[in-house]
BATOR-255122 format. One record per residue (C-alpha): residue in one letter; x, y, z. Coordinates in steps of 0.25 Angstrom, whole numbers, padded with zeros to 4 digits, always signed. Layout:
BEGIN
aXYZ/...
END
This chain:
BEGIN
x-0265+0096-0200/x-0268+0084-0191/x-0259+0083-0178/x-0251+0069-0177/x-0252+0060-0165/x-0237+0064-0163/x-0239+0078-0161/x-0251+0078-0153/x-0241+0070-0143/x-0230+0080-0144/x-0238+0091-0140/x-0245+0085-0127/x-0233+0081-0124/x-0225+0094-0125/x-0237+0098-0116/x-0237+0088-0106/x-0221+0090-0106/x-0222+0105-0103/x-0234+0105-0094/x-0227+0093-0082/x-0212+0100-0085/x-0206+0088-0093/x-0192+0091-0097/x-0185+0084-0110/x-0172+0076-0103/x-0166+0082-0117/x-0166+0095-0111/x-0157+0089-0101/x-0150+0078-0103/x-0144+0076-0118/x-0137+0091-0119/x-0132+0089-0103/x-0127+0075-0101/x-0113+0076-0106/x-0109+0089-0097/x-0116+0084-0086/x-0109+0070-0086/x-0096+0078-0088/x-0100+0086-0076/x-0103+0075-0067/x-0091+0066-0069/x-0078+0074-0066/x-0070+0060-0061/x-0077+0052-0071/x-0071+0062-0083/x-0056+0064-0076/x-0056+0050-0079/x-0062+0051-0093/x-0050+0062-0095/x-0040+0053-0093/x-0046+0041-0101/x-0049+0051-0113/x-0034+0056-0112/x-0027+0043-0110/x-0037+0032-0114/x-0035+0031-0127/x-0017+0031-0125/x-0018+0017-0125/x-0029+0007-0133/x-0034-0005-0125/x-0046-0014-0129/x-0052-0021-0118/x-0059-0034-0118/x-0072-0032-0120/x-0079-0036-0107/x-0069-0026-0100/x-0071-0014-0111/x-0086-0017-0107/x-0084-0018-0092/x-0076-0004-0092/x-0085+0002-0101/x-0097+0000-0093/x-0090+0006-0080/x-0087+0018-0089/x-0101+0019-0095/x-0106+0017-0078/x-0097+0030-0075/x-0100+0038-0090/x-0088+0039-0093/x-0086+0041-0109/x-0073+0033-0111/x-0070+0019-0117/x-0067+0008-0107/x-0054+0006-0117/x-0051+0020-0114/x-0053+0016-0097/x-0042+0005-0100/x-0031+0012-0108/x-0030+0023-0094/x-0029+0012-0085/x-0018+0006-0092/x-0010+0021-0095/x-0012+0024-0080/x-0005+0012-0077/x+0006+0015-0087/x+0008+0027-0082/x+0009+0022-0068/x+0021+0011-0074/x+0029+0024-0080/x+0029+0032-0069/x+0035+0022-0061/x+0045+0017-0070/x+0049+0031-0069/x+0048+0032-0055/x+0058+0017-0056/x+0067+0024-0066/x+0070+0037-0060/x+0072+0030-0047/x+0082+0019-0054/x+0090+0032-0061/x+0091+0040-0049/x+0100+0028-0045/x+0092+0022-0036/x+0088+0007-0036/x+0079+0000-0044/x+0066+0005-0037/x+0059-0010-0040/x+0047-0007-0028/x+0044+0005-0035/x+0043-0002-0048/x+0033-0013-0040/x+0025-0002-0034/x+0023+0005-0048/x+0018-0008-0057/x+0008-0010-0044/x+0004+0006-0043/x+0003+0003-0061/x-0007-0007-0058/x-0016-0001-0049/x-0016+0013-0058/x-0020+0004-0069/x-0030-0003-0061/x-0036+0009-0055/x-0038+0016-0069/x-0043+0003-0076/x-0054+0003-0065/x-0059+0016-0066/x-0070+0014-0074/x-0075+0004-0063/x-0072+0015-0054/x-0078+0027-0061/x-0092+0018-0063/x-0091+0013-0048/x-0090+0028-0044/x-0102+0032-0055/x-0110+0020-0048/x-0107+0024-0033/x-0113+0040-0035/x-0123+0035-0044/x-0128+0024-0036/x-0129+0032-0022/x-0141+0041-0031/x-0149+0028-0035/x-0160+0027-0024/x-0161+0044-0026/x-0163+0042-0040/x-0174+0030-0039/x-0180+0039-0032/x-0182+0050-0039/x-0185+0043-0051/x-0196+0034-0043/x-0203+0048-0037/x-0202+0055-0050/x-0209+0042-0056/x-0221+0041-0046/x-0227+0053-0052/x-0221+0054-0067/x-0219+0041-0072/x-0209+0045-0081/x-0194+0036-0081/x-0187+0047-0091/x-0194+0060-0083/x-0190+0052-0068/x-0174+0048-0073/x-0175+0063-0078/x-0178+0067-0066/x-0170+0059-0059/x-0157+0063-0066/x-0161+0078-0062/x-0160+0077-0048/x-0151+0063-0046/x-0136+0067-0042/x-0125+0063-0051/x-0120+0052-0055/x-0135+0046-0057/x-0141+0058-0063/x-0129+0058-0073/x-0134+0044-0077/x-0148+0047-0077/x-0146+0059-0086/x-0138+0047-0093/x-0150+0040-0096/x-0157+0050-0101/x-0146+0055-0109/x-0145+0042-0118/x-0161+0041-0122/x-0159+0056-0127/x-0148+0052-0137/x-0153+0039-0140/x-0146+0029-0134/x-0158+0025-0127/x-0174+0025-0132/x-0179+0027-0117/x-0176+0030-0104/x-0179+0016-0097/x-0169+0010-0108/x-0159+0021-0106/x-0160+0018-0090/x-0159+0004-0093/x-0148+0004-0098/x-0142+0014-0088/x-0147+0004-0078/x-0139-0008-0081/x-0127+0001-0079/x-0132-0004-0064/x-0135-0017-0065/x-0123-0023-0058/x-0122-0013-0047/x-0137-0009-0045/x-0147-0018-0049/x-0158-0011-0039/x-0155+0001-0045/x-0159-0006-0058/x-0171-0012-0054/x-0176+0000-0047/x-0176+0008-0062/x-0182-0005-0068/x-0194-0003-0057/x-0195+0012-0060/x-0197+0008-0075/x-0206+0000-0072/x-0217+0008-0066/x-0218+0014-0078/x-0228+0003-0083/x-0235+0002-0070/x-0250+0001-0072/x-0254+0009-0060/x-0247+0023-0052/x-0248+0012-0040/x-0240+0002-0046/x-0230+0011-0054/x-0226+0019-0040/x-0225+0006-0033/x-0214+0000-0044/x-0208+0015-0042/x-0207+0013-0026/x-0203-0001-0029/x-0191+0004-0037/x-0186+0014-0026/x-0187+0003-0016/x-0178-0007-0024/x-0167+0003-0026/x-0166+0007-0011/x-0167-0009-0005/x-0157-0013-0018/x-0146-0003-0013/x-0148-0006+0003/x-0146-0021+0001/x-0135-0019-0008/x-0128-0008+0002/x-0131-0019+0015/x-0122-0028+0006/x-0113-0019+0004/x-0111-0015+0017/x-0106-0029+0022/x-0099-0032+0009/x-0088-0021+0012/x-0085-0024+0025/x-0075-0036+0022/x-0069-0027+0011/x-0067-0014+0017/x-0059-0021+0030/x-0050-0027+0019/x-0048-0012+0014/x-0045-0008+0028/x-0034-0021+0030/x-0027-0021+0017/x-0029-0007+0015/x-0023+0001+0027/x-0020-0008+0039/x-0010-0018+0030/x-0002-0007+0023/x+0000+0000+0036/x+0003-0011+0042/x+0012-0015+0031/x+0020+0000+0032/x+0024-0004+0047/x+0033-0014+0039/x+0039-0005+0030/x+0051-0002+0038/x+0055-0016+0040/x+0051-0019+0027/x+0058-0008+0019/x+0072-0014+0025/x+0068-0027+0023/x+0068-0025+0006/x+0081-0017+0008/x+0077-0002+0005/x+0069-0009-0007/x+0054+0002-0001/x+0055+0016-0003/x+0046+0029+0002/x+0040+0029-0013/x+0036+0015-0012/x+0029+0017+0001/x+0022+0028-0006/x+0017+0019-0017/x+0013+0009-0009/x+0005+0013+0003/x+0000+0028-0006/x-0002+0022-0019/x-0003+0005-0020/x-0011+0003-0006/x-0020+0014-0008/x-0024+0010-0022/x-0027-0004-0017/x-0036+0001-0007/x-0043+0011-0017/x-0045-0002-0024/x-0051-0011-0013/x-0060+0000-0010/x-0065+0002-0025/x-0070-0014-0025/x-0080-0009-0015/x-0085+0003-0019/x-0086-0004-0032/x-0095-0015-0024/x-0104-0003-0016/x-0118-0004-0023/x-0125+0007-0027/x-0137+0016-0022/x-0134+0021-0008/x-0124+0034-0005/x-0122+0048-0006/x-0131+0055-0016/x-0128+0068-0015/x-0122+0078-0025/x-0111+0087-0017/x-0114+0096-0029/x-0128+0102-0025/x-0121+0106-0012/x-0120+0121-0010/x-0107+0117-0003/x-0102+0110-0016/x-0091+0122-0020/x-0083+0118-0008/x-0083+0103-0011/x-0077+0106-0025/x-0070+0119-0020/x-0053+0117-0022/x-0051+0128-0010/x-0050+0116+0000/x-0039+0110-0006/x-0032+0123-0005/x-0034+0125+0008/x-0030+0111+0011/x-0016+0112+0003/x-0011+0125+0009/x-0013+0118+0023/x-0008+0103+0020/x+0004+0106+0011/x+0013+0114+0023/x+0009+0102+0031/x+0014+0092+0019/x+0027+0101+0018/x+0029+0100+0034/x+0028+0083+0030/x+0039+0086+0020/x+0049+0093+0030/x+0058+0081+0031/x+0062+0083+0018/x+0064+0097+0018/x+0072+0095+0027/x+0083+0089+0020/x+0083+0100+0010/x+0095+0110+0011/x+0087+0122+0005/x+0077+0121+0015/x+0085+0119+0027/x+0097+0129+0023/x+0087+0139+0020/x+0079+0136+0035/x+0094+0134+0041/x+0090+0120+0047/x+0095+0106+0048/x+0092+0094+0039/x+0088+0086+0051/x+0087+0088+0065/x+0087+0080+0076/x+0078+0078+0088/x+0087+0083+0098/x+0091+0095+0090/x+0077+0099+0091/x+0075+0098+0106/x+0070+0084+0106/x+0077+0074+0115/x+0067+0061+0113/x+0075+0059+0098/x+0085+0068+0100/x+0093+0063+0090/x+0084+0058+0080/x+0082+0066+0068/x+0072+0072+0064/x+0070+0067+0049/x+0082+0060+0050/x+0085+0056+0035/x+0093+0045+0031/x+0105+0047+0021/x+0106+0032+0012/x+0117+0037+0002/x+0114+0048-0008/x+0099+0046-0002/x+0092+0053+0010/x+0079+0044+0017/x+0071+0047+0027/x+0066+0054+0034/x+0067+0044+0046/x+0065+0052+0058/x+0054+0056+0068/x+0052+0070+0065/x+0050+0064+0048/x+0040+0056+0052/x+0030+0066+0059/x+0032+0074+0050/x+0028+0066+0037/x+0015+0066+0044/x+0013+0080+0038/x+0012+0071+0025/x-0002+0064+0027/x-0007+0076+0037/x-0005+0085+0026/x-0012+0076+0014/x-0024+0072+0024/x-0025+0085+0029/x-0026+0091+0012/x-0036+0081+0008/x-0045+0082+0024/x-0046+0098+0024/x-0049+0099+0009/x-0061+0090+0010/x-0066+0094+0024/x-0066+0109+0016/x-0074+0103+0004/x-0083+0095+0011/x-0086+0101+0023/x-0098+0111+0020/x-0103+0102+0009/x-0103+0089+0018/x-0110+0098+0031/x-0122+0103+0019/x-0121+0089+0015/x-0126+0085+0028/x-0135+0095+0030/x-0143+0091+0018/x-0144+0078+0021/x-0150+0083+0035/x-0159+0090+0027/x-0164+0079+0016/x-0164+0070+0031/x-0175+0080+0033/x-0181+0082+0020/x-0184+0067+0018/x-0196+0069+0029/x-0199+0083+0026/x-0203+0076+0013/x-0214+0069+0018/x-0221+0082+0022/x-0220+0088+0009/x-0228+0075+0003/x-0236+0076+0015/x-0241+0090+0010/x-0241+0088-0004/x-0250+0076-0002/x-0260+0084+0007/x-0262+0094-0005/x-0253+0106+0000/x-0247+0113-0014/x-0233+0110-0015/x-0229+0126-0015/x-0236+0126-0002/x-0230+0113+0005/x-0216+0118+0008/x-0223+0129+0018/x-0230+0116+0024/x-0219+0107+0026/x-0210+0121+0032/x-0221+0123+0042/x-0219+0107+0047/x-0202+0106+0046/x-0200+0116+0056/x-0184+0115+0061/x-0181+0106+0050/x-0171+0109+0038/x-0182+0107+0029/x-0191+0115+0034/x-0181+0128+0027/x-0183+0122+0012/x-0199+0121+0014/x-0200+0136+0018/x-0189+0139+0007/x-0197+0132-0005/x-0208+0139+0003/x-0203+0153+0003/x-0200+0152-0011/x-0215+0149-0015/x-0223+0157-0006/x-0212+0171-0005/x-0205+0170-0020/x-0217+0164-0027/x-0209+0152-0032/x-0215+0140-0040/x-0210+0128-0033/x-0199+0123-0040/x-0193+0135-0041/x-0193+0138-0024/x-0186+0124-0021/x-0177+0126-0034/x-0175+0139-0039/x-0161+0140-0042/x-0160+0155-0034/x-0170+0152-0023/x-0175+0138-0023/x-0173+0130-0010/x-0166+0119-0014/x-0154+0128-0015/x-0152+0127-0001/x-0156+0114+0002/x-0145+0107-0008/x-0150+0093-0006/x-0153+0081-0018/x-0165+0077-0010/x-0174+0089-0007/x-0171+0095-0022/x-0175+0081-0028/x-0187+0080-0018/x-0191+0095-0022/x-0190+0091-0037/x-0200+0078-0035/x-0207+0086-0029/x-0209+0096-0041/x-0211+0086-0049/x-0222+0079-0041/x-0230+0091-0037/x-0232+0092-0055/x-0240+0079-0053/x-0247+0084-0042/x-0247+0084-0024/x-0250+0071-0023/x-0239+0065-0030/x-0228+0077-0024/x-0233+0071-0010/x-0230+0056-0014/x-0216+0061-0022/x-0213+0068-0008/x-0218+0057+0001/x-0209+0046-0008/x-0197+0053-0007/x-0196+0056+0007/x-0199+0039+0009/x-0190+0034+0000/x-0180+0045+0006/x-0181+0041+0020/x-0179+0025+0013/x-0168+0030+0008/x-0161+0036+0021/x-0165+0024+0027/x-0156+0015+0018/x-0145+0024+0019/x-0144+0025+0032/x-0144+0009+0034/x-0133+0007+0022/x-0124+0017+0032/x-0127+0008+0044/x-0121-0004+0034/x-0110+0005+0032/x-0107+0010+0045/x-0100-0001+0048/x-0091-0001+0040/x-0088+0012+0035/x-0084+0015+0049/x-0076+0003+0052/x-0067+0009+0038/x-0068+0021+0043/x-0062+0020+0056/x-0050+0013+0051/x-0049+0022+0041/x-0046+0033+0050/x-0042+0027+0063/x-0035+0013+0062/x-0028+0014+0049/x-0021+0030+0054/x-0018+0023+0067/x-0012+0011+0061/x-0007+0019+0051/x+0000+0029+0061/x+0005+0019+0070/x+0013+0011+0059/x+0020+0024+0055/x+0024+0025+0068/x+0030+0010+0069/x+0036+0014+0057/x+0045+0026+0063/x+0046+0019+0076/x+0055+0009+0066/x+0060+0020+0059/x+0066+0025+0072/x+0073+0011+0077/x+0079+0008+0062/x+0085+0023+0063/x+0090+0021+0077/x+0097+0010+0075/x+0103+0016+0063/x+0109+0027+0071/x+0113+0018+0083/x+0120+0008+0071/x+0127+0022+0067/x+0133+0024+0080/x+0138+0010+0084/x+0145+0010+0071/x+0147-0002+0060/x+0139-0017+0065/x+0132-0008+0077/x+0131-0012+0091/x+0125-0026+0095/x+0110-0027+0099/x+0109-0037+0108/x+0100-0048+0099/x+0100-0040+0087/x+0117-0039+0082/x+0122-0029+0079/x+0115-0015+0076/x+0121-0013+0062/x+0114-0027+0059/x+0102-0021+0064/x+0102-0009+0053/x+0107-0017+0041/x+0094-0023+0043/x+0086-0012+0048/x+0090+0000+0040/x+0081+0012+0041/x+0088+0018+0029/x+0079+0008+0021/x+0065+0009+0027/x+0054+0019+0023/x+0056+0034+0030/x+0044+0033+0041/x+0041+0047+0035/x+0037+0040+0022/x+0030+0029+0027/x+0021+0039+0036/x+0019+0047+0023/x+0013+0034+0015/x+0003+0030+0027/x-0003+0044+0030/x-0003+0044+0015/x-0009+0029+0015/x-0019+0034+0024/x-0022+0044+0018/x-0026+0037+0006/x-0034+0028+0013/x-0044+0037+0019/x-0047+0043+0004/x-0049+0029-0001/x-0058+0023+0011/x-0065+0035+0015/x-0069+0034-0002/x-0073+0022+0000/x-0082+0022+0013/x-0089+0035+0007/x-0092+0026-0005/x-0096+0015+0002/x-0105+0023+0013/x-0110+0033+0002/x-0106+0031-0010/x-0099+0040-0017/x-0099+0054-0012/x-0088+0063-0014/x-0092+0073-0002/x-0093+0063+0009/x-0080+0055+0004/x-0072+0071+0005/x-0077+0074+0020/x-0074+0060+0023/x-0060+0060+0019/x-0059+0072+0025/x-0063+0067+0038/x-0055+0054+0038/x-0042+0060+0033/x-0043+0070+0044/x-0045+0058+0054/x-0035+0048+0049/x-0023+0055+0046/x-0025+0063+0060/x-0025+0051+0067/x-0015+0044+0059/x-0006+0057+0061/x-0008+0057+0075/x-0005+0041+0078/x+0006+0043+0069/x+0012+0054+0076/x+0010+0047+0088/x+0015+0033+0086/x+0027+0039+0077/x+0032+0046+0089/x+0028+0037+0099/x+0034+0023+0094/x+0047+0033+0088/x+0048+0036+0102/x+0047+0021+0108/x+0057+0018+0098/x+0067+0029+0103/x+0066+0025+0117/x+0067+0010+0114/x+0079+0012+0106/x+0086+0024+0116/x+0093+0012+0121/x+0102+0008+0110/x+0105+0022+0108/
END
């Protein structure tokens, strides 16, 4: 029977595939995709849930040029959803928003209380912000997608651009590639391939293509640098070709530097903007709330304090920072996976946050004693008073100041207005800053000291690398160059992997690949770290074509490594500057402003009461003050029955506060990092732990020094 062309082809070919270790990406791709993207995007599919559950309640049709803009930030972040879908949750979340206040305004008005008309205000602005937030998240989502998948751009280049060098082969180098890349990139590169195995696409390069244009407006290097890379494939010459392949690593890593300097001096204006009308103008604007609160005649209430300061300002500077993070380009950050770690079960682990409520919630209950206070059960059953003065407790300063010193207005009780309330409600904040602090210092804190540790050990790696080319180029077989470069890292932390992969060889008989990456005894198990597996893995790879290429794959990726380090380390002194300037006010001017403020606040608190109780003892129109009138005059005007409790307006700062630490330490992480989950935990961690302490300790101090100063001033009228 006469053999066709056809099957001559096949059978060579099954015979070339078998003989250099080539692997059908079918065998990995098509039948894995789904589970892994559903692995990989647990935010990404919460907010699929909810759009799946509630997105089809309510039927909108978009213009076209907005269904296409949302649609393509879905596509960007893969999230299987209609940008109509996106929509209709936008506009339910805000109508939600609208029902829970009205029955919010309408249990208020049937408990017989006035028209609450600021609450009614506060909730169509609250409305309006939900529905912007949700209608944005698409944006937001792909931003996020862009952000991790853009820190792993120069890695990836690379590995595509060494794998090339010696196998000119674009499927076999993105296969590879998408292997060893971390996610989100590796999710899209498994992408690529995924649609030229159901057809979508004919070919890779038209597959990546299109992928690519997903880019164009937030990465054109990274685009040109993949145009280069293809290009090689039709280089006459091996010189040529690995000249274009150098040339496409080269574009990528200047592209993102001059894109990062930019950056760097773009944000400066915006992030003192964030700083001004984000903490120092509400802050200042809470010293006015007890003037304020009189002056629109009991019309500002605890609640609205609470909705304004915890939920309105905080949403506005979440915003303001979103516009430039949206702004930051791509291909500088934090590439690494957290999951790789060994330390990673203590990172996802829930034990902290049981650790860190059975501490925090007695110290919340201690913030709440006021109010327990003023419940007969509790103070019949412990056989104490409601209140007590200071005199009654053995202190003569404010002997007869009480202690919570509630306020009886009608059938309503308000306060608490005194001393004793007010340092007190600093338990509030201690105990939520204190929650959030220790549960990520216990999740971070091993993973972030092996973290460091690896990164010593890459800092290290990255020249050892050199030697092992070095060797491989002068002939030593590459079983026997682990022993070689041992011997010549002696007191180095490399020097422990070598004479692993060596022991492995020489005592246990061990092929090479399985004495780095046996799953039981290969030394990469205790070395956890993206660059010695990858480099370990080229290596592999190489050494099939021979010691000559392994030597020039090594030599490559310690150079372009060593390029890389170099970049990063100048983006961070761009940085610097800036991100310590936010920094420093994050956890030192604004708790000290913020403390002091809460201090003028009871200081007032204290005058108002005084002059209450002296209006009290001198009867009906009050004593005259000499350039004043009389003292009831004064109090018509100056009631403390209508201001804001200083207990609450200490609660809503520490809380304010709070929030803005989450929100700016986010954002400065992103900005110096990208994003990176572990870093912006052990950050938080650090700057709760330093801005609430100091803003605990100045309001302590200021409360009871500007009280007392008030006290003596007033001692006279007395």
């Amino acid at each position: 029977m006469m053999v066709t062309t056809e099957e001559i082809l096949k059978k060579y070919s099954r015979k070339i595939e078998s003989e250099i270790g080539i692997k059908k990406s079918t065998e990995i791709y098509s039948q894995d995709y789904e589970q892994f993207k559903q692995d990989m995007l647990p935010d990404m599919s919460r907010y699929k849930r909810w759009t799946d559950s509630l997105g089809n309640a309510i039927k909108i049709k978009l213009s076209a040029k907005e269904n296409a803009k949302i649609q393509r930030h879905l596509d960007i972040a893969h999230l299987d959803i209609t940008a109509s879908q996106s929509a209709s949750l936008a506009l339910i979340a805000m109508l939600l928003t609208l029902f829970v206040t009205f029955t919010l305004v309408l249990s208020i008005n049937l408990l017989g209380e006035s028209f609450p008309i600021m609450l009614t205000f506060l909730g169509f602005i609250l409305s309006g912000f939900v529905y912007y937030y949700v209608y944005s998240m698409p944006d937001r989502l792909a931003n996020i997608w862009r952000l991790k998948a853009s820190s792993q751009m120069i890695p990836a280049i690379l590995y595509i651009v060494i794998y090339m060098k010696h196998t000119s082969n674009l499927e076999r180098a993105v296969q590879f590639a998408s292997e060893h890349l971390e996610i989100p990139l590796a999710l899209d590169f498994k992408k690529v391939l995924y649609d030229v195995e159901t057809g979508k696409y004919q070919t890779v390069k038209q597959s990546l293509d299109a992928y690519l244009e997903t880019w164009r407006d937030y990465s054109p290097e990274f685009i040109e640098s993949f145009h280069l890379i293809e290009s090689s494939l039709y280089e006459p010459s091996d010189t040529q070709r690995i000249n274009t392949l150098e040339r496409a690593l080269q574009i990528i890593l200047d592209g993102v530097y001059d894109k990062m300097l930019t950056y760097s001096r773009e944000i400066r204006s915006p992030l003192t903007n964030i700083y001004m009308l984000g903490i120092i103008l509400p802050t200042l604007a809470l010293a006015l709330l007890p003037l304020a609160s009189v002056v629109i005649a009991n019309g500002l209430k605890w609640y609205h304090l609470i909705i304004i300061f915890n939920l309105i300002i905080p949403l506005g500077v979440y915003f303001m920072t979103s516009e430039i993070l949206f702004k930051r380009p791509g291909g500088y950050g934090e590439n690494s996976n957290i999951k790789k770690n060994p330390q990673y079960y203590n990172f996802i682990s829930k034990k902290p946050w049981a650790i860190a409520g059975l501490i925090c919630i007695p110290i919340f209950i201690i913030g709440l004693l006021p109010f327990l206070f003023q419940s007969d059960f509790i103070t019949n059953l412990l056989n104490l008073k409601n209140d007590y003065t200071f005199g009654e407790l053995g202190l003569s300063f404010f002997e007869e100041q009480l202690l919570f010193d509630f306020k009886k207005v009608g059938s309503s009780t308000i306060g608490p207005f005194g001393l004793a309330g007010i340092i007190l409600s600093l338990f509030i904040p201690l105990s939520i800053a204190l929650f959030f602090s220790l549960a990520y210092k216990l999740k971070t804190k091993e993973i972030i000291k092996s973290r460091k540790e690896t990164k010593e050990l890459e800092h290290e790696f990255t020249s050892t690398l050199f030697q092992l080319g070095n060797r491989l180029g002068d002939g030593v077989p590459a079983e026997r160059v682990f022993s070689k470069v041992a011997e010549s890292t002696q007191g180095q932390k490399t020097q422990s992997f070598f004479q692993l992969v060596n022991q492995n060889i020489q005592q246990l008989g061990m092929p090479l690949d399985d004495a780095i990456f046996n799953s039981q005894r290969g030394a990469i198990i205790y070395y956890p770290s993206a660059l010695i597996s990858t480099s370990m893995r080229i290596l592999i790879e190489s050494v099939k074509k021979g010691l000559k290429i392994a030597a020039r794959a090594m030599m490559s990726i310690s150079d372009y490594v060593k390029n890389i380090q170099k970049i990063n380390d100048r983006l961070r002194d761009l940085l610097a500057e800036v991100v310590s300037d936010m920094r420093s006010n994050m956890v030192f001017l604004a708790p000290l402003l913020s403390g002091i403020i809460v201090g003028l606040t009871s200081m007032i608190a204290l005058i108002l009461n005084k002059l209450k109780s002296l209006s009290n003892l001198t009867g009906e129109g009050g004593a005259e003050i000499p350039g004043l009138g009389s003292m009831g005059n004064i109090i018509d005007l100056f009631d403390i029955t209508g201001i804001v409790p200083p207990y609450f307006v200490q609660i809503s700062i520490g809380i304010y506060l709070i929030e803005i630490i989450f929100i700016l330490t986010g954002t400065l992480v992103t900005v110096d990092s990208g994003k990176d989950e572990l870093q912006e935990k052990y950050e938080l961690s650090r700057n709760l732990k330093r801005g609430l302490t100091l803003y605990l300790i100045t309001t302590l101090l200021s409360t009871i020094m500007l009280t007392g100063l008030a006290a003596v001033a007033l001692s006279g009228l007395g």
